[in-house]
N, C-alpha and C positions, 0 to 999 in steps of 0.2 A: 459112233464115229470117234476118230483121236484124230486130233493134231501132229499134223509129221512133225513138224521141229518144236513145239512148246508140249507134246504127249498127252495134251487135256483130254479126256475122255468124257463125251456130254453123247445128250442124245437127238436122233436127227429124224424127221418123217419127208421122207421121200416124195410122198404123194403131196405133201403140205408147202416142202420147201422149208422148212422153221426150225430151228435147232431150238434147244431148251436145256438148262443142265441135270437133270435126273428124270429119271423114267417114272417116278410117283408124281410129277407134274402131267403126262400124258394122260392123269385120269380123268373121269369124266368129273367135272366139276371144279377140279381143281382148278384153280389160281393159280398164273403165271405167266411172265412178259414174254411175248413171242421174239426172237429174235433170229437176224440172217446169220447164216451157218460163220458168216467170216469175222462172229462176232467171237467164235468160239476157236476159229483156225484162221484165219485170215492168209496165209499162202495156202496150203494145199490141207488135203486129211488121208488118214488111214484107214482102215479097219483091224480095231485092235481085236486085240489076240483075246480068248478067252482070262487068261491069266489079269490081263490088262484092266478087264468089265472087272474084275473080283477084287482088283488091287483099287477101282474106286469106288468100289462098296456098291457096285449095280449083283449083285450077285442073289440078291434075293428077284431080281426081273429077269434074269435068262429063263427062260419058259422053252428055248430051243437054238438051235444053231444052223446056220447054212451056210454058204460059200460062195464069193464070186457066180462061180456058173448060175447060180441058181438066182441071183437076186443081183443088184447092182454092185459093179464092181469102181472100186477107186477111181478108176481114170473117168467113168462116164460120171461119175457124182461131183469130182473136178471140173471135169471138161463141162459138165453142164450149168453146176449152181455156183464155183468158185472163180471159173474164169470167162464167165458169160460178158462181163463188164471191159474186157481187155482187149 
């Protein structure tokens, strides 16, 4: 995920709910503080762009790429985990 207006790029599980800042913390074992998604965007998020992943060094975890249609799209990820509280 990124950040609409601060651009952070962290990463987020879906099925968890839990943002984290890099994708070598989603291993098994790894160590690391769970935190809610608003602690990384706190108004809304994006789905950045591949260019985005690369420019914050996630580039070695793209294993593949998908789209809106295919998986969740911005506004449901908003509308579900950023403005549930509102």
């Amino acid at each position: 995920m990124q950040g609409k207006t601060n651009h952070k790029v962290f990463c987020y599980c879906t099925g968890c709910a839990v943002a984290f800042p890099h994708p070598k913390n989603a291993q098994v074992g790894a160590e690391f503080e769970i935190k809610p998604i608003e602690d990384f965007s706190p108004d809304s998020i994006i789905l950045p762009t591949k260019d985005a992943i690369i420019q914050a060094g996630f580039n070695n975890w793209i294993f593949d790429t998908t789209n809106e249609k295919e998986w969740y799209s911005e506004q449901d990820i908003n509308n579900e985990y950023l403005h549930k509280n509102t």
